[in-house]
C-alpha positions, 0 to 999 in steps of 0.5 A, a space after each residue: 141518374 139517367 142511365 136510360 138516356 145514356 144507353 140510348 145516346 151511345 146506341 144512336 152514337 154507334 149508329 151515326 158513326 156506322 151509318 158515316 163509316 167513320 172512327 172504327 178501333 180505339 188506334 183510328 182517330 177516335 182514341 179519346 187524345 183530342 186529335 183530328 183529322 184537319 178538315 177542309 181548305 180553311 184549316 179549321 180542326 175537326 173533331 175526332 170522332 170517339 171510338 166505336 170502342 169507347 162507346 161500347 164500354 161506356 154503353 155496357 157501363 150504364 147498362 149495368 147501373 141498369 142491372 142489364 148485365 147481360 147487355 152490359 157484358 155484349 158491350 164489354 165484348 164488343 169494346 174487347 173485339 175493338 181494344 183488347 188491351 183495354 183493362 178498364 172492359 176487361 174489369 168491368 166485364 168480369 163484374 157483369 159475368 160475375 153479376 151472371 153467375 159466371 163465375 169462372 169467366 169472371 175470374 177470367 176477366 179480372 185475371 186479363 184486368 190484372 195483366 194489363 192494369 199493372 200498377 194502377 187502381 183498378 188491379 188492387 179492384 180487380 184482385 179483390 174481384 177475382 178472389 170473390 169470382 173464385 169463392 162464389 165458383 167454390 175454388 177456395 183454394 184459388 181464391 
């Protein structure tokens, strides 16, 4: 697969979008809904721009396929800082703390995954995780 190609893509794309000044959060436009800002007099329809969180979270992705964990999880924080509420990082997050070694961060992560994913796939996951986060850190009790 071609994960390093990937990772290089969404680091110019973050660098392009800085260097613009355009999108930012994952509310301002670049939210991924396919809506634009109306460009110009002919009212032809821009495309929006993909937000600088999603970026991150998909750049942190692939840093992890690398076995780049700690990339991954500084991408995952940077998707954080921009959208909180994004479950999907917060899931992801705790594989890449847990790939560290950082046990009890990753249990707080999947913990976060598991508020904010109420009902859907990645909460079944993301209890699992939890359960092997708190074994590894030696809280059996917890697991």
């Amino acid at each position: 697969e071609r994960y390093e190609d990937a990772v290089a893509d969404y680091s110019a794309a973050l660098e392009a979008e800085a260097a613009s000044g355009a999108g930012g959060g994952a509310q301002d436009g670049g939210g991924g809904d396919g809506s634009g800002d109306r460009a110009g007099d002919d009212d032809t329809v821009a495309a929006a721009p993909v937000s600088r969180s999603r970026l991150f979270c998909n750049r942190g992705f692939c840093a992890a396929k690398l076995g780049r964990f700690s990339e991954a999880v500084a991408d995952y924080d940077a998707c954080l800082a921009l959208d909180p509420q994004n479950a999907h990082a917060h899931h992801n997050r705790g594989i890449g703390l847990q790939q560290l070694r950082r046990h009890h961060e990753a249990a707080d992560a999947f913990t976060r995954a598991i508020e904010l994913d109420e009902g859907r796939a990645t909460q079944a996951n993301a209890y699992f995780m939890r359960g092997q986060a708190l074994d590894a850190a030696g809280e059996y009790e917890r697991a």
